[in-house]
C-alpha positions in Angstrom: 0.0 0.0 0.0 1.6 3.4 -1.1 0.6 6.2 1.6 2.4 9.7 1.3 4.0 9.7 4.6 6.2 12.9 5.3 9.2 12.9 7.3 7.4 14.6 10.3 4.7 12.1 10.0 4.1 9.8 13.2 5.0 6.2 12.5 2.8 4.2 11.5 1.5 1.6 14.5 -0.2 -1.1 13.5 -3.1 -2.2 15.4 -5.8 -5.0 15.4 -5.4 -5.3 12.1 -5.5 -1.4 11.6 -2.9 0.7 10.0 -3.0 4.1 11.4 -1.1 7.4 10.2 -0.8 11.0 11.6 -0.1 13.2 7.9 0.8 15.7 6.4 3.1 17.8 8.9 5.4 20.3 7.0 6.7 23.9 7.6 7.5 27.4 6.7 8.8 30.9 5.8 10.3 31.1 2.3 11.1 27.2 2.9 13.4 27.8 5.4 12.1 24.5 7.4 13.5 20.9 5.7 9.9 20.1 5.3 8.4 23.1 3.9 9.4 22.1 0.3 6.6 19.0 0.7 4.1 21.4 1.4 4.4 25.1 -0.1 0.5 25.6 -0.1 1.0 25.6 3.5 3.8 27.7 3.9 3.9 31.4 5.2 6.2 33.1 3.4 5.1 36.3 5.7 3.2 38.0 8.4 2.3 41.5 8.9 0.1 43.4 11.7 0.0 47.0 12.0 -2.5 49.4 12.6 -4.4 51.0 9.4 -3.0 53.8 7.6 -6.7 54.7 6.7 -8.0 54.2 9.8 -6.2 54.5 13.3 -8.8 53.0 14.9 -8.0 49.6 13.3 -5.5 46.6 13.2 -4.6 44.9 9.5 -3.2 41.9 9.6 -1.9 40.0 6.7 -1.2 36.2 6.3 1.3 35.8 3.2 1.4 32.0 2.0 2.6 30.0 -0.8 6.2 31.2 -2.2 7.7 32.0 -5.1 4.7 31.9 -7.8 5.4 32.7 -11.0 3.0 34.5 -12.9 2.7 32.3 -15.9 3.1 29.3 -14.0 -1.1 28.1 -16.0 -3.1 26.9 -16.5 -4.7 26.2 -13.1 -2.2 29.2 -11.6 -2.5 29.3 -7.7 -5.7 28.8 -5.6 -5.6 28.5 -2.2 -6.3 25.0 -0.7 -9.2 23.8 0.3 -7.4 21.4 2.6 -6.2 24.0 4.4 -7.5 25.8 7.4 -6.2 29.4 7.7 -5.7 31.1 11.2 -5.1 34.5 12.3 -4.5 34.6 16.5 -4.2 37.5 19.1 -3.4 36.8 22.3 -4.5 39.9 24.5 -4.0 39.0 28.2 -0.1 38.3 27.9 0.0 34.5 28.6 1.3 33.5 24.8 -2.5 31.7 23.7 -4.8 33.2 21.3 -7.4 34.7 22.4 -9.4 35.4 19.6 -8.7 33.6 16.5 -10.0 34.3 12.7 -10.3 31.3 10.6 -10.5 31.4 6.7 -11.7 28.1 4.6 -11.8 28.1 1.0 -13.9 26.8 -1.6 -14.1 25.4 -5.2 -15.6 24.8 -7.9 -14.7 24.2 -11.6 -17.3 25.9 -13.8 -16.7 24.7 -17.1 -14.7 21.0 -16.5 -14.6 20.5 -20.2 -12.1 24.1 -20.5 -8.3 23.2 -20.3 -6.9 26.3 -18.6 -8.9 27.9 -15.4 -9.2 31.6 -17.1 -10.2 32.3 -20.8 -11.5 35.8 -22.4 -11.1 36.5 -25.3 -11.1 33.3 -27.3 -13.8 30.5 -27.6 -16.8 33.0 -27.1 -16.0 33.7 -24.0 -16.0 37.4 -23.2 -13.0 38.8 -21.3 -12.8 38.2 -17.4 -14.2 41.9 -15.8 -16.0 40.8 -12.9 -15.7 38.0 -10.4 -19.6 36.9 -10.8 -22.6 37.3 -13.1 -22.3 38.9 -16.6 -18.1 39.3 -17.6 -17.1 36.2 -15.5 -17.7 33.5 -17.6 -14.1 32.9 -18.4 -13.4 32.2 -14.5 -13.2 28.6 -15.0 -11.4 27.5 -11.6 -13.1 29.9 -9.2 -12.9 30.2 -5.5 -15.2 31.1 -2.4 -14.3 31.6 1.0 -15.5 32.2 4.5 -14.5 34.3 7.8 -15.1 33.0 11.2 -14.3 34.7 14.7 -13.4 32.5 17.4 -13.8 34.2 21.3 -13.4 31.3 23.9 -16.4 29.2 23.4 -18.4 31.8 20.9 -17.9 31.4 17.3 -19.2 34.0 14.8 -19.6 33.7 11.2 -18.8 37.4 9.7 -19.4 36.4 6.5 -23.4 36.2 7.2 -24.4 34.1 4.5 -22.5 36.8 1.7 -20.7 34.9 -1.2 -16.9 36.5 -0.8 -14.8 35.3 -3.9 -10.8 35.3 -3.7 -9.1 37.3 -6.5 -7.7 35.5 -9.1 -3.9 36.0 -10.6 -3.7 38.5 -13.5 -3.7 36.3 -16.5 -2.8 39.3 -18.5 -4.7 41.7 -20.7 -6.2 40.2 -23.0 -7.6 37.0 -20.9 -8.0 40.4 -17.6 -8.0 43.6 -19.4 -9.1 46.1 -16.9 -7.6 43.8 -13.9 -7.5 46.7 -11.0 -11.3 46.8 -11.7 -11.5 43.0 -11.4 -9.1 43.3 -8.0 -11.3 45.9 -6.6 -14.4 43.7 -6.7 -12.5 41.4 -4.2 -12.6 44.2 -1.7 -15.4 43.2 1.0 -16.6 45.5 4.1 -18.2 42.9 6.4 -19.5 45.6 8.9 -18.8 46.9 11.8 -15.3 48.4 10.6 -14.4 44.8 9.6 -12.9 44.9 6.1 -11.5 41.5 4.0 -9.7 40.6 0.9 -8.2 36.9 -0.1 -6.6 37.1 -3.8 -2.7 36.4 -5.7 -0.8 39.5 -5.3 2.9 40.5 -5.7 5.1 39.5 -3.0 5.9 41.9 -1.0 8.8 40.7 0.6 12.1 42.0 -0.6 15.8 40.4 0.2 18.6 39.4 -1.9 17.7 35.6 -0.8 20.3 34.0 -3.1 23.5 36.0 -1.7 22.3 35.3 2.4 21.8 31.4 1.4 25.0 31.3 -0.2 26.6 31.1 3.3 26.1 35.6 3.7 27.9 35.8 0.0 26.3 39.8 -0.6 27.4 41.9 -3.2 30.5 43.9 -2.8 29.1 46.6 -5.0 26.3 46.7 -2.0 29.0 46.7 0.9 29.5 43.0 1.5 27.0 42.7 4.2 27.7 46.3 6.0 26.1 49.0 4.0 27.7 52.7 3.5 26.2 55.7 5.3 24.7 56.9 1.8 23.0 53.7 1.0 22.0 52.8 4.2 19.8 56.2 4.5 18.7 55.5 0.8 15.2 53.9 2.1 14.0 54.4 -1.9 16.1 52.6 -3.8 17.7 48.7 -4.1 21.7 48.3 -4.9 21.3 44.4 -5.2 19.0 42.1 -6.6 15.8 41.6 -4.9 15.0 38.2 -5.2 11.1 38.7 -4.8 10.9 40.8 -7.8 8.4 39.5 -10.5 6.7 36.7 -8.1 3.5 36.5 -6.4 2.4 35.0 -3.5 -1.4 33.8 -2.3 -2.4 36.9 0.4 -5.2 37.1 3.1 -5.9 40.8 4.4 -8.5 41.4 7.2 -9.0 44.7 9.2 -10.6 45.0 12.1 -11.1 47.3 14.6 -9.0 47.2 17.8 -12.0 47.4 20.3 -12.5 43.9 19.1 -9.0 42.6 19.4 -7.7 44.5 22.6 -9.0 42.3 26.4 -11.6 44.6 27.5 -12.7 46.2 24.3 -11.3 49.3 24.7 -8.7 51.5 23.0 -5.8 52.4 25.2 -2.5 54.7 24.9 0.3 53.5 24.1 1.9 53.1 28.0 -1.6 51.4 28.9 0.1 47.5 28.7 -3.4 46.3 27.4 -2.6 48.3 24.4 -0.5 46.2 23.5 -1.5 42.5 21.9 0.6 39.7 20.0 -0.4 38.0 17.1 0.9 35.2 14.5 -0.7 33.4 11.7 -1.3 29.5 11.2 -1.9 26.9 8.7 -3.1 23.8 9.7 -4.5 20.4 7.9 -6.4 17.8 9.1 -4.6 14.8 10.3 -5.6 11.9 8.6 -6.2 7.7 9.6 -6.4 5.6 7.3 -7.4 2.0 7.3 -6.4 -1.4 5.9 -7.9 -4.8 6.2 -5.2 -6.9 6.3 -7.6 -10.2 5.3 -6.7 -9.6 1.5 -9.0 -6.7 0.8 -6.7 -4.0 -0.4 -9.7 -1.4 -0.4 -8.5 1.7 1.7 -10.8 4.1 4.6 -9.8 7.2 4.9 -10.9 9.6 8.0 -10.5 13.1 9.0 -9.3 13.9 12.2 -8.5 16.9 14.1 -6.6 19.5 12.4 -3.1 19.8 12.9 -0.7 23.0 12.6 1.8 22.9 9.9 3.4 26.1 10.1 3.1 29.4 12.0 4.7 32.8 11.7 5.0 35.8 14.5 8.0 37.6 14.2 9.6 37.5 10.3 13.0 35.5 10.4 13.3 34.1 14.0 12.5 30.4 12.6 14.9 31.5 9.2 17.9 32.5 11.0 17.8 31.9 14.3 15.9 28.1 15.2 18.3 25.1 14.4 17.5 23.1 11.2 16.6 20.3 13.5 14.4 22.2 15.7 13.0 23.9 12.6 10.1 21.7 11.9 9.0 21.1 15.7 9.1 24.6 16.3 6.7 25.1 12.8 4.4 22.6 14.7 3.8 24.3 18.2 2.6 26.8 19.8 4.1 30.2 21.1 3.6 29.4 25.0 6.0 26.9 24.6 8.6 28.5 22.8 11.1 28.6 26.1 12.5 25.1 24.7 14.2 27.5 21.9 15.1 30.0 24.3 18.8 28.8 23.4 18.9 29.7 20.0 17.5 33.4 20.8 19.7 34.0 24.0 22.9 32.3 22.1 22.4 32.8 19.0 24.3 31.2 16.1 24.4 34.3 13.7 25.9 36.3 16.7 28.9 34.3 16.3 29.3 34.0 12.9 29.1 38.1 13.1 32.0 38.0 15.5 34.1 35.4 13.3 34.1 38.1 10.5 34.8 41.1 12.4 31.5 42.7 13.4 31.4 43.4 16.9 28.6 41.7 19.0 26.9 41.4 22.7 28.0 38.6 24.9 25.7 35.6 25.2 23.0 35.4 27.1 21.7 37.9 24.9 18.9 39.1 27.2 18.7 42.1 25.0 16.6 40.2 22.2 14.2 39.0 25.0 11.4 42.3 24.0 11.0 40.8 20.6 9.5 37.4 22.7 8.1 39.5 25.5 5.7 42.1 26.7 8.6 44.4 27.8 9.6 47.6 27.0 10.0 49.4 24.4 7.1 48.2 22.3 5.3 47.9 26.0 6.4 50.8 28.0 3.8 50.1 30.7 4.5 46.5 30.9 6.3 45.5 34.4 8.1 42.1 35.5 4.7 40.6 36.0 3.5 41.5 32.5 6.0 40.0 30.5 4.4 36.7 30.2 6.2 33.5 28.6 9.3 33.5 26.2 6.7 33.4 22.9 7.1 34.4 19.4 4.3 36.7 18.8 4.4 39.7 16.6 3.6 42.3 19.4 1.9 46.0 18.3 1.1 48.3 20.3 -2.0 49.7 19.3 -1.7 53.1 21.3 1.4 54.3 18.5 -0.4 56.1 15.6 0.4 55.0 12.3 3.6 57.1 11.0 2.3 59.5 8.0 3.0 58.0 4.2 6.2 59.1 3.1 7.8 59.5 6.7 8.1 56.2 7.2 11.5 54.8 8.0 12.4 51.2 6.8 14.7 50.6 9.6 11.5 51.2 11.6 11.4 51.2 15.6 15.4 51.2 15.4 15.3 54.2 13.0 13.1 56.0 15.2 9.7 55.2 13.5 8.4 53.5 16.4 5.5 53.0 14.2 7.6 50.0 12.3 9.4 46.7 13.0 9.3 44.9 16.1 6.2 47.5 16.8 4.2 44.9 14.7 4.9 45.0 10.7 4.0 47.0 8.2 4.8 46.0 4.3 7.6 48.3 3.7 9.4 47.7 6.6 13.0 45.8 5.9 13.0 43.2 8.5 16.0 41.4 7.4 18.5 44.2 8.1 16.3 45.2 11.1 16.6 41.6 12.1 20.4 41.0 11.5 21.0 44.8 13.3 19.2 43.2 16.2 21.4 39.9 16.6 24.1 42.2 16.1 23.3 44.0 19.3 22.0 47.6 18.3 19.4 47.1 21.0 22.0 46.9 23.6 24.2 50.0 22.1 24.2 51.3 18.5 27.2 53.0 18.8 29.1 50.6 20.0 27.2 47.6 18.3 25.5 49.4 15.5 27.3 48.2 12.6 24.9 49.1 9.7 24.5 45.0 8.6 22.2 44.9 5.3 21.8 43.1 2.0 21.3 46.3 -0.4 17.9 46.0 -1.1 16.0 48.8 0.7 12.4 48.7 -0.6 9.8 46.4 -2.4 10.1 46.1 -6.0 6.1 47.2 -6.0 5.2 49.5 -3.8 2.6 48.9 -1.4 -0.6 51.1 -1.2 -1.9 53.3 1.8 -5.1 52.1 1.1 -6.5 48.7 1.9 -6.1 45.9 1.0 -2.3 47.4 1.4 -0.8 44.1 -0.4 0.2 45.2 -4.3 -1.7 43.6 -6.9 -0.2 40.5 -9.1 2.3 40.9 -11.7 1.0 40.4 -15.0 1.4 36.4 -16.2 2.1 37.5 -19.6 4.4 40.7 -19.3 5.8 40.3 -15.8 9.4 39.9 -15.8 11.9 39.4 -12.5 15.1 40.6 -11.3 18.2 39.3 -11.4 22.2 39.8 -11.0 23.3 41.6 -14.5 19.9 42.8 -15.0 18.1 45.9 -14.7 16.2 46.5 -11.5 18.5 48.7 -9.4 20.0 52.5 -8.6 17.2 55.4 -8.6 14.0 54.4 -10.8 15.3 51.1 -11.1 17.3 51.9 -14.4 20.5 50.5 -13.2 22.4 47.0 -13.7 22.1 45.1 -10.3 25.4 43.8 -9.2 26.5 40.3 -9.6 29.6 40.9 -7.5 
């Protein structure tokens, strides 16, 4: 009998005659767990919480999954899995479990099975694609549905109320999607009571030269090596390597919702109230799965749904990238925050620190007790959090709710370290750069930036698409016929993009 059993699957036990299996478990971020390659549907390539631009009064937050899609990848392209249970949490009392969680499931349905591709306008009969339903969608062949449910202890509330909400497709390109912001906007759903929600392919706005960190922290000399100058370091416009993102999309969930509803007694709060402050992380989860042989000759398979099991989680970006062990990777995909104090090694010793020191950048002693804020409810990002507020070593992506969104076009990408308190580990908003923020922070700038500030970056400052300051926020998919991406040797970099990026 051929099962797919995955390398974090439990063993198989054999019993009276039953064979039982635990699948699929996998994990994460940009494939950055040894598992996540089994199971990219399921991966979270990012997470993002911040409060709205639009409206101060609100919290966005943003569940990123499914890496590296390339927009002509047809026919099907990239719908979300229906075997996938989609989690947003908030934990508001400071013990490290959710207390409110926001579960998306998907839906779908083939329209026209005898069709080879899942979009068509144009040819065939078939009008163009200009609306997601009714008259101008007949050439949505693969089209999906999807529902929003709020969890509060033992109350469950459907916000979707019975309303069809339909996830955006990828942009085909123009002839198949002419007027495709149109088509976008249609995806853009107010649920009521300032809660806002949009599910759809967009471009990936994450931005790092991914090939140059992987290749054991090989970056660009022409971008400083690893330690940017003064000048490009205050550039916050403009990308002097490659950014590896460039020209991909990625599968993007968006809610908004206003902070009475998220914060512990429904109330807004300054910002050196501690219950301002709440932590958050996204999930993906599948259903574990038994399935049943009878081992008298009959070959005929059962198969049963169980309970659904995590697969991957995100808080803060890059902790599970470049600072969990590759064999902890995967078990640390798989649980949850409150017990994150079996990792506490890896963040109060951590690895990159010494690789740091081994090439001449100047770095804390170990234990590094100065990281412990972005796992805590401490200071700065909770200035009215004492000893007895700090709750468990968790990896939540904490926000402060009490700090006003910074004002478009003063925003800092170095965010909270740059003095935009606003940004990064203050939640995170789409434009900030969380790897150099990330690597400045194992480097010790938390403890002294003077001493320990060496200005540690990759070169690429900013998304190759912009974000928007309006919701959904996320920038809309490249193009599947004219996208193109950027490389090393090829135009993408210097001031309007115009310049070669370096190889070397």
């Amino acid at each position: 009998m051929k099962t797919r059993l995955h390398s974090m699957s439990l063993p198989a036990m054999l019993i009276a005659g039953t064979l039982v299996s635990i699948l699929p478990i996998y994990g994460a971020s940009h494939r950055e767990a040894p598992i996540t390659a089994l199971d990219q549907k399921a991966d979270i390539t990012d997470w993002f919480t911040f409060v709205s631009p639009e409206h101060p009064d609100r919290v966005v937050m943003v569940l990123n999954v499914d890496p590296f899609l390339e927009p002509s990848n047809g026919p099907n392209y990239f719908p979300f899995d229906p075997g996938i249970l989609y989690e947003m949490k908030v934990d508001n009392d400071h013990d490290g479990v959710e207390d409110i969680t926001f579960q998306f499931r998907f839906q779908t349905e083939v329209r026209a099975p005898g069709v080879f591709t899942g979009f068509v306008g144009g040819l065939l009969g078939i009008p163009p694609i200009t609306a997601l339903d009714g008259p101008g969608s007949e050439g949505i062949n693969l089209r999906q549905t999807f529902t929003v449910t709020r969890l509060q202890g033992k109350h469950s509330t459907d916000l979707t109320a019975g309303r069809k909400l339909f996830a955006v497709p990828t942009n085909v390109g123009p002839r198949t999607m002419p007027d495709y912001a149109d088509l976008r906007q249609q995806g853009y759903y107010d649920l009521g009571g300032g809660v806002r929600v949009f599910a759809g392919t967009v471009a990936d706005p994450f931005f790092i030269d991914l090939g140059a960190a992987f290749d054991s922290l090989n970056f660009r000399m022409a971008a400083g090596g690893g330690v940017l100058s003064p000048a490009v370091d205050a550039d916050d416009a403009h990308n002097y390597a490659p950014n590896a993102l460039s020209g991909f999309n990625c599968n993007s969930i968006v809610l908004e919702v206003p902070i009475t509803m998220l914060t512990r007694d429904g109330k807004l709060h300054q910002a050196n109230d501690k219950d301002a402050v709440i932590g958050t992380y996204g999930t993906t989860s599948r259903h574990a799965q038994r399935i049943r042989r009878v081992l008298d000759g009959d070959s005929s398979l059962e198969n049963e749904h169980l309970k659904w099991v995590q697969v991957q989680r995100m808080g803060n970006p890059l902790i599970n990238e470049l600072l969990i062990g590759t064999g902890s990777k995967d078990r640390w995909s798989m649980d949850d925050p409150k017990n994150d104090s079996q990792f506490a090694n890896f963040l109060l010793n951590p690895l990159l620190a010494t690789i740091f020191s081994s090439i001449g950048i100047p770095v804390p002693p170990a234990p590094r007790t100065d990281l412990l804020p972005l796992v805590q409810y401490m200071a700065p990002i909770c200035p009215g959090c004492g000893s007895k507020d700090s709750g468990p070593v968790a990896d939540l992506l904490r926000l402060n709710t009490g700090i006003p969104p910074t004002a478009e076009g003063k925003e800092r990408r170095l965010g909270f370290i740059a003095g935009d308190t606003a940004g990064f580990p203050n939640g995170r908003r789409l434009k900030d750069d969380v790897t150099d923020i990330a690597a400045r922070a194992v480097g010790g700038i938390l403890v002294d930036p003077v001493k320990f500030g060496t200005r540690i970056g990759d070169g690429v400052n900013t998304s190759t698409v912009q974000p928007s300051s309006a919701f959904p926020f996320v920038a809309a998919a490249y193009s599947g016929r004219d996208s193109v991406h950027m490389g090393p040797g090829q135009e993408g970099c210097g001031v309007n993009g115009a310049s070669i990026c370096p190889v070397n």
